[in-house]
C-alpha positions in Angstrom: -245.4 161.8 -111.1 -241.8 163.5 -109.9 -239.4 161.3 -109.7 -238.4 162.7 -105.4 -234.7 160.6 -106.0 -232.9 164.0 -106.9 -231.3 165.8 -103.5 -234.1 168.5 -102.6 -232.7 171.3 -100.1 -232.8 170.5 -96.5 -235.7 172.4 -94.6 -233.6 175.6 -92.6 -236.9 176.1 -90.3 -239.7 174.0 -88.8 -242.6 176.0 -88.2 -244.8 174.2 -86.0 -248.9 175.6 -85.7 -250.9 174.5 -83.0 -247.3 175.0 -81.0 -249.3 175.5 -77.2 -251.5 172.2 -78.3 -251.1 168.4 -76.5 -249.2 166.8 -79.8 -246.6 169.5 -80.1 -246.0 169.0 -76.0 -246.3 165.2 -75.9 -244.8 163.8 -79.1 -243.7 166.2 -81.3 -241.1 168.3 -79.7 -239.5 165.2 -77.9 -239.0 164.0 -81.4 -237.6 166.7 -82.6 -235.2 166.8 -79.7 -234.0 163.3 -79.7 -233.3 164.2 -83.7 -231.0 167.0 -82.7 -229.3 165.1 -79.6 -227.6 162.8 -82.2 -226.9 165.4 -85.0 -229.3 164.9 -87.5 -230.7 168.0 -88.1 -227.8 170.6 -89.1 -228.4 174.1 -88.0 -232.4 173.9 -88.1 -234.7 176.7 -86.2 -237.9 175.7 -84.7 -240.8 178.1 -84.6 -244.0 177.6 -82.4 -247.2 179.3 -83.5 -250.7 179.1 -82.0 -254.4 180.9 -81.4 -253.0 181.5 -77.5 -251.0 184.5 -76.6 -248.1 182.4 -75.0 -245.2 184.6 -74.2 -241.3 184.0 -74.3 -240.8 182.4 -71.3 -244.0 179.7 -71.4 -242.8 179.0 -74.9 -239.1 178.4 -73.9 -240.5 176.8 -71.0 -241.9 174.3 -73.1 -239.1 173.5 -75.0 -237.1 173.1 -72.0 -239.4 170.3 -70.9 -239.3 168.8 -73.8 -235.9 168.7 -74.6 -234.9 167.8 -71.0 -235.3 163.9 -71.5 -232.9 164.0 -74.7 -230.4 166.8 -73.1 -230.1 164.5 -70.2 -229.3 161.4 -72.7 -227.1 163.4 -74.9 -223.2 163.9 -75.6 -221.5 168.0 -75.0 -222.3 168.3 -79.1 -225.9 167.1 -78.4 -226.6 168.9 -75.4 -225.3 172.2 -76.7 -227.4 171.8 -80.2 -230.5 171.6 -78.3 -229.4 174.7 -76.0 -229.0 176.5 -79.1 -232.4 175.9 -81.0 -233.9 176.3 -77.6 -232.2 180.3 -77.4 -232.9 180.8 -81.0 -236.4 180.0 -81.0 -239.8 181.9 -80.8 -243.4 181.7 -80.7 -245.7 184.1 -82.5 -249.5 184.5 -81.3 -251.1 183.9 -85.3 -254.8 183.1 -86.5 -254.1 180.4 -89.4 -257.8 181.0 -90.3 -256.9 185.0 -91.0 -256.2 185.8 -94.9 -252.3 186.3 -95.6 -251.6 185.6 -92.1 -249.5 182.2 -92.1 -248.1 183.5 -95.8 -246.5 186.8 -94.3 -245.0 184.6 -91.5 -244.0 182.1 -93.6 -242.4 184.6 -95.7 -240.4 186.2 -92.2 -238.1 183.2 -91.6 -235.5 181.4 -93.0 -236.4 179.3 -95.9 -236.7 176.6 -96.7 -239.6 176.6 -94.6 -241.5 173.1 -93.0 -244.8 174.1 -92.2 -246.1 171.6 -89.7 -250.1 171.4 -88.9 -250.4 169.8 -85.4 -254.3 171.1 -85.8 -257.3 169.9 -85.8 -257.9 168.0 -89.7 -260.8 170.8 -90.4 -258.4 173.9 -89.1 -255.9 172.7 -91.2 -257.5 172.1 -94.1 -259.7 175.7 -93.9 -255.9 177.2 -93.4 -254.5 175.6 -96.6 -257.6 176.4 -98.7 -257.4 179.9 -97.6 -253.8 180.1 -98.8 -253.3 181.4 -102.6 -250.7 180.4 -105.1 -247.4 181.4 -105.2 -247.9 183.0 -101.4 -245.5 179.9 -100.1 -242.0 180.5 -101.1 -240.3 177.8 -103.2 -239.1 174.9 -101.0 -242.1 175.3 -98.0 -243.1 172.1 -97.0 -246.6 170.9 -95.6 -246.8 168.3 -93.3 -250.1 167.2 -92.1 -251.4 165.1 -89.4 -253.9 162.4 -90.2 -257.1 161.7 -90.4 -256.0 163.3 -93.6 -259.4 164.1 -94.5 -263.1 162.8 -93.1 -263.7 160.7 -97.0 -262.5 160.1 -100.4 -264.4 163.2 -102.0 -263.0 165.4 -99.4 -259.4 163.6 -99.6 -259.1 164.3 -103.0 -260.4 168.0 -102.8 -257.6 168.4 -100.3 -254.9 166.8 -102.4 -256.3 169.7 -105.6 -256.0 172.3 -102.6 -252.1 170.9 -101.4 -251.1 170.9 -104.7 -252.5 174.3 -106.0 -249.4 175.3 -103.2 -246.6 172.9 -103.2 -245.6 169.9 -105.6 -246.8 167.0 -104.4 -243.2 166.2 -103.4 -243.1 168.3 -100.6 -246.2 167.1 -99.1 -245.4 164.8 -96.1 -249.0 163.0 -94.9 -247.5 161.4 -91.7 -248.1 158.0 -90.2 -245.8 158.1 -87.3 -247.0 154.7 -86.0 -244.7 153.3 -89.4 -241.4 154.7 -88.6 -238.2 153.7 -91.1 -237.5 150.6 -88.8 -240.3 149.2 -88.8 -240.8 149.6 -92.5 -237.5 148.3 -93.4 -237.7 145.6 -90.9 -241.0 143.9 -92.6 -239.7 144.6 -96.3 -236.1 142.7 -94.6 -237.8 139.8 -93.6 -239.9 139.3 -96.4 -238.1 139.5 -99.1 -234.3 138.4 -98.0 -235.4 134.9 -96.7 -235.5 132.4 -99.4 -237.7 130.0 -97.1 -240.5 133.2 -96.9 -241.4 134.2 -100.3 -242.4 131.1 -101.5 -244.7 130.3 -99.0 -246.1 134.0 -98.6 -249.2 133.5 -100.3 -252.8 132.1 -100.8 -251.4 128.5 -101.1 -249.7 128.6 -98.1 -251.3 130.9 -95.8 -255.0 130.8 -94.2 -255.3 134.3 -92.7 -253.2 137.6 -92.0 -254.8 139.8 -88.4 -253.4 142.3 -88.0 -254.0 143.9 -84.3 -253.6 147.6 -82.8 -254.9 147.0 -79.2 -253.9 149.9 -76.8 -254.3 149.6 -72.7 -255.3 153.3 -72.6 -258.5 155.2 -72.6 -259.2 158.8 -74.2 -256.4 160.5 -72.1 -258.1 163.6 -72.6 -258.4 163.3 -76.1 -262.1 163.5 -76.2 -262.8 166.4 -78.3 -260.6 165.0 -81.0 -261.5 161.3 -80.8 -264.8 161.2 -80.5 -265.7 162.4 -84.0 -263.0 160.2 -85.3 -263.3 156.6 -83.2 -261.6 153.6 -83.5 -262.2 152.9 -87.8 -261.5 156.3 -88.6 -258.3 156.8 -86.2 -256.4 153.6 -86.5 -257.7 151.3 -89.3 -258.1 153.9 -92.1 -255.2 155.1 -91.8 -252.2 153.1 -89.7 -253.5 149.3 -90.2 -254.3 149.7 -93.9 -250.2 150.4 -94.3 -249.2 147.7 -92.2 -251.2 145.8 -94.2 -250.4 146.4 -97.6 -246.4 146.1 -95.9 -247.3 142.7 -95.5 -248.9 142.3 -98.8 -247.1 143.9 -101.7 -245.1 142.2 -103.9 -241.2 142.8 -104.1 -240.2 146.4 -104.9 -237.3 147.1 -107.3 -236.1 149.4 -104.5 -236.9 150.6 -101.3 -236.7 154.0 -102.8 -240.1 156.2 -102.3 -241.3 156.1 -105.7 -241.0 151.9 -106.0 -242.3 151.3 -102.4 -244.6 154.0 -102.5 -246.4 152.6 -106.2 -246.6 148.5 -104.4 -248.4 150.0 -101.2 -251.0 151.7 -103.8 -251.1 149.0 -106.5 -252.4 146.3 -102.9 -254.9 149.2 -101.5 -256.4 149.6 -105.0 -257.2 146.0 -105.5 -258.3 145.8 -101.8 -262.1 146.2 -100.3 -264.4 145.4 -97.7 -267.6 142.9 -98.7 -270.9 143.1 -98.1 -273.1 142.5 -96.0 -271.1 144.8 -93.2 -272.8 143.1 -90.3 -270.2 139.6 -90.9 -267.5 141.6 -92.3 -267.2 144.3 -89.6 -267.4 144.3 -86.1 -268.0 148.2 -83.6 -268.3 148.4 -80.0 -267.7 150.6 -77.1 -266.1 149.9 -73.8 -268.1 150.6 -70.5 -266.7 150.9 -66.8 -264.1 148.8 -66.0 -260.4 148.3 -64.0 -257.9 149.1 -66.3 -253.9 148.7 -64.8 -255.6 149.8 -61.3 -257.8 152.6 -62.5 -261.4 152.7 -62.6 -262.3 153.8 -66.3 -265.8 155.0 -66.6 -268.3 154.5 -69.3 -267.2 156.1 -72.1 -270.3 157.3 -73.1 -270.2 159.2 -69.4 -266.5 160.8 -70.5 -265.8 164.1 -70.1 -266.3 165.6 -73.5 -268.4 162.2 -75.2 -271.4 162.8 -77.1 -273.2 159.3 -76.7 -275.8 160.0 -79.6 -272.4 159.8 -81.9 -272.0 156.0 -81.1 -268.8 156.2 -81.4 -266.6 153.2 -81.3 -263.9 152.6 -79.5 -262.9 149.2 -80.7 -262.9 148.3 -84.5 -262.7 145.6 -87.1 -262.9 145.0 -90.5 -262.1 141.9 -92.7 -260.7 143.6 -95.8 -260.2 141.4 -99.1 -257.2 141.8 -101.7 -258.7 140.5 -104.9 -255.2 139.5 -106.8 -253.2 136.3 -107.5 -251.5 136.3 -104.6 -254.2 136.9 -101.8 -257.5 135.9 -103.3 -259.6 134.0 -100.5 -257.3 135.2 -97.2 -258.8 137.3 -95.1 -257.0 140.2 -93.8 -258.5 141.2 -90.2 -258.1 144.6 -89.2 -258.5 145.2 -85.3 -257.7 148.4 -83.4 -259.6 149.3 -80.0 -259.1 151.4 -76.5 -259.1 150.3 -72.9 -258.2 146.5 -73.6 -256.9 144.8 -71.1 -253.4 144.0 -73.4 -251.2 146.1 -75.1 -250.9 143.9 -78.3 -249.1 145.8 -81.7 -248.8 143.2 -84.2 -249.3 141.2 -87.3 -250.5 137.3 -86.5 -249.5 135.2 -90.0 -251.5 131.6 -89.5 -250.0 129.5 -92.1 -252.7 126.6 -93.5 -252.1 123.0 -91.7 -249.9 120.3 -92.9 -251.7 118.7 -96.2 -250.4 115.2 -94.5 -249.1 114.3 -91.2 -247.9 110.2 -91.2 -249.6 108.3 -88.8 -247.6 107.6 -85.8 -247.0 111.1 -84.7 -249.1 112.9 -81.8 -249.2 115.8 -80.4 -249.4 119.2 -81.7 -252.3 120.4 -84.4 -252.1 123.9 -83.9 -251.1 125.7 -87.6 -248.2 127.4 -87.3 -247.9 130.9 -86.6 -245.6 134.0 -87.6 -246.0 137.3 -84.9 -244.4 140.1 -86.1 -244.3 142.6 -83.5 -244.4 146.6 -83.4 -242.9 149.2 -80.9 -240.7 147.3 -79.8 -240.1 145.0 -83.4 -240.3 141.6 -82.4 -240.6 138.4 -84.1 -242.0 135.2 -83.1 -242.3 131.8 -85.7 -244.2 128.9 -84.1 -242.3 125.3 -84.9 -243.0 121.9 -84.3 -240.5 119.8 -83.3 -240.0 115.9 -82.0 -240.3 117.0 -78.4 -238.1 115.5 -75.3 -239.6 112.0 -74.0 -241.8 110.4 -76.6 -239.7 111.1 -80.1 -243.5 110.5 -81.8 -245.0 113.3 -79.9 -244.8 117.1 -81.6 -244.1 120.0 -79.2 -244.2 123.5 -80.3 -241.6 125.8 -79.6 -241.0 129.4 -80.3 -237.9 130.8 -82.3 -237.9 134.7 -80.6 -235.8 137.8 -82.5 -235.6 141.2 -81.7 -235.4 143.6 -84.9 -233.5 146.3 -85.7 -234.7 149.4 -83.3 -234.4 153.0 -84.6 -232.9 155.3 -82.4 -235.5 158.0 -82.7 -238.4 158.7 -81.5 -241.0 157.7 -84.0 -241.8 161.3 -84.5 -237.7 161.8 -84.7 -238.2 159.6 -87.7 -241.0 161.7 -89.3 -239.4 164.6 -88.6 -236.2 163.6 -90.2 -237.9 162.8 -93.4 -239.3 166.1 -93.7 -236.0 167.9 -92.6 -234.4 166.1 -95.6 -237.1 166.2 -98.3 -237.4 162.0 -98.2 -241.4 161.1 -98.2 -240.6 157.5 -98.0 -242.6 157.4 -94.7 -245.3 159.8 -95.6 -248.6 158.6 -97.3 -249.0 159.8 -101.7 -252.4 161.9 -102.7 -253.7 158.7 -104.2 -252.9 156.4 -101.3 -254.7 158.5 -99.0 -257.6 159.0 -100.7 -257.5 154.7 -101.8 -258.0 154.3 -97.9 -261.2 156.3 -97.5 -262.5 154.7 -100.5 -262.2 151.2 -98.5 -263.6 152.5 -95.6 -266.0 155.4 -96.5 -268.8 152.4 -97.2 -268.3 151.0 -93.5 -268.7 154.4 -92.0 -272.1 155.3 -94.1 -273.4 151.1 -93.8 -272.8 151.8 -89.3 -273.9 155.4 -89.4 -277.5 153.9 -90.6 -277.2 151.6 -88.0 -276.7 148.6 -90.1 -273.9 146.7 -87.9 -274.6 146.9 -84.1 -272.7 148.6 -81.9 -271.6 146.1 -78.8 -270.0 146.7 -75.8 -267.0 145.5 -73.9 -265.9 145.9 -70.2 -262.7 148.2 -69.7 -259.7 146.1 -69.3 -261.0 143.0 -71.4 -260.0 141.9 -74.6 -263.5 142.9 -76.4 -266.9 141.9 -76.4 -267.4 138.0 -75.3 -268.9 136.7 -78.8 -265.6 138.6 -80.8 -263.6 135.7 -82.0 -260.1 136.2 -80.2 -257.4 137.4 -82.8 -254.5 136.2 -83.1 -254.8 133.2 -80.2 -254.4 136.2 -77.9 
């Protein structure tokens, strides 16, 4: 594989497709323009292109809407680099599913060329497949949205497609929930404390959950999410990372290639057992109160097919068969409508082998929160309390981590701008997370696990253990 350390050139134009879409609107614009309020992106030109016939104005409309949050925010240099990519943009009307029509605009602009897909996973995949060699000029970049894929077999046809185009260096797969601070913050605190390491394993540590709860419903997102749901949205993709974060051993560097080959070498060895129905858990929220609202049935949501059972709230107990981690269950949990917003990673260290007689009190084990969005950490200690010096208290030792200050899509962005994949996922690690997952989806397509239910604005189904002493 290409070693990506050498300087690549920086991309000249973003080309965004699906450009009149919800992402591009919501997250990916805002990104960008928080990116160029604090200089990071030179003299780049944004292009929007979509199925729509948007004119000038509702595109530049857009971008003004955008961009207003991070004009508002930004310094006279800031303010008057978003004015300017605001002026010199454009939106062109384009079927990506037409032969030679992406190529000949692609071929139109400034190169190099970032080709962003905020598309449905089957459009973009039909666009690239109907793309031919040596139609990209050298330098175009693909960046592509997850689910990358719908399996393994179809992962890896993808990745022979992508690569039949561009080198697989200039393929960003994004996972924008794992921005650079985050990423640098767990690889910090794992491996530059002394007291960690040692302890950071199968000896020492009784289970790792790692939890993605969100206090939102579909938000509209129906047509997207309900052929995806909660296994195929969150835990294939996002959670398996965080996961293999917290699970890899030390990298020589935090360069791509080093960091990049420990996240593979911990999915490879990973898996979910058999039998399915004690190793994974589905279910689906019905009516409830959630912040004030009342959030119907999903099933009854504008846009749901209920005969897809689709989950809204997932979890998987996946097993890394190595030296380090044999016997320690990893718990994978992401669901919709809960009742708490909870982003973290709950490390339960194994009880004290002895405690002398004499001393009361606590018997809780000991637990380490790391937190996402904002990056928190939390480390459970026991401590001869006030009053009785026999009796153990338990106090909490609180940090805030470092905090980027981009946008997490800022961040993606900024990798791609600058030809650094660190943060986007490799061929074989995408296609390594369907393989642990493609045998869940076929074991509850057959109807093998059962799909519960859980009220809107509860924490899950009242016979799910609760993760994390949530």
């Amino acid at each position: 594989m290409k070693d990506t350390t050498e300087a690549t050139p920086t991309v000249q134009t973003l080309l965004i497709l699906g450009a009149s879409g919800d992402l591009t609107g919501r997250l990916l614009l805002p990104g960008l323009a928080r990116l160029v309020a604090v200089g990071r992106t030179g003299g780049l030109k944004v292009v929007g292109a979509g199925a729509e016939d948007w004119s000038s104005e509702q595109w530049k409309s857009r971008l003004h809407d955008s961009f207003e949050a991070a004009a508002k925010e930004a310094d006279s240099a800031g303010a008057q680099a978003l004015q300017a990519m605001e002026d010199s943009s454009f939106y062109r009307q384009l079927d990506v599913t037409a032969p030679g029509a992406l190529a000949g605009l692609v071929a139109s602009l400034e190169g190099p060329v970032a080709i962003y897909f905020a598309l449905p996973p089957q459009v973009s995949q039909h666009t690239c497949e109907i793309l031919e060699p040596g139609q990209l000029p050298e330098g175009t970049r693909l960046v592509l949205e997850k689910p990358f894929a719908s399996s393994e077999d179809s992962a890896r046809n993808l990745n022979r497609t992508l690569l039949r185009l561009v080198p697989e260096d200039h393929i960003h797969r994004v996972d924008h929930f794992l921005g650079k601070a985050t990423v640098l913050n767990i690889l910090g605190l794992r491996f530059a404390n002394r007291f960690l390491e040692p302890v950071w394993n199968r000896d020492h540590i009784e289970k790792v959950e790692i939890i993605f709860d969100e206090d939102l419903a579909l938000e509209g997102r129906a047509r997207y999410y309900d052929r995806a749901g909660a296994l195929r949205d969150m835990v294939q993709s996002h959670l398996l990372h965080v996961m293999a974060l917290l699970a890899i051993d030390a990298p020589a560097t935090v360069g791509e290639r080093d960091l990049r080959d420990a996240i593979t070498t911990i999915l490879r060895a990973s898996r979910i057992r058999t039998p399915y129905d004690s190793n994974t858990r589905r279910a689906r929220y019905t009516a409830g109160q959630l912040d004030g609202r009342n959030i119907p049935d999903y099933a009854k949501e504008e846009g749901v097919d209920p005969a897809r059972n689709t989950e809204t709230l997932a979890e998987v107990q996946v097993e890394i068969a190595n030296w380090r981690w044999k016997g320690v269950p990893f718990v994978l949990r992401s669901g919709k409508s809960m009742g708490v917003r909870r982003k973290e990673a709950v490390v339960t260290f194994r009880p004290v082998p002895h405690l002398p007689d004499g001393f009361a009190g606590v018997d809780a084990a000991n637990q380490l929160r790391i937190g996402f969005g904002p990056d928190t950490l939390r480390l459970d200690v026991d401590v001869n309390g006030p009053g009785d010096i026999f009796t153990l208290d338990r106090v909490t030792l609180d940090a805030e981590l470092n905090a980027s200050n981009l946008l997490p899509y800022g961040e993606v962005l900024e990798g791609v701008i600058t030809g650094d994949p660190l943060l986007s996922v490799r061929g074989d690690t995408a296609e390594d997370c369907w393989r642990i997952i493609d045998p869940v989806l076929e074991a509850w397509s057959q109807g093998a696990v059962p799909l519960d239910e859980y009220d809107a604005g509860t924490q899950g189904p009242a016979s799910w253990p609760l993760r994390g002493g949530g």
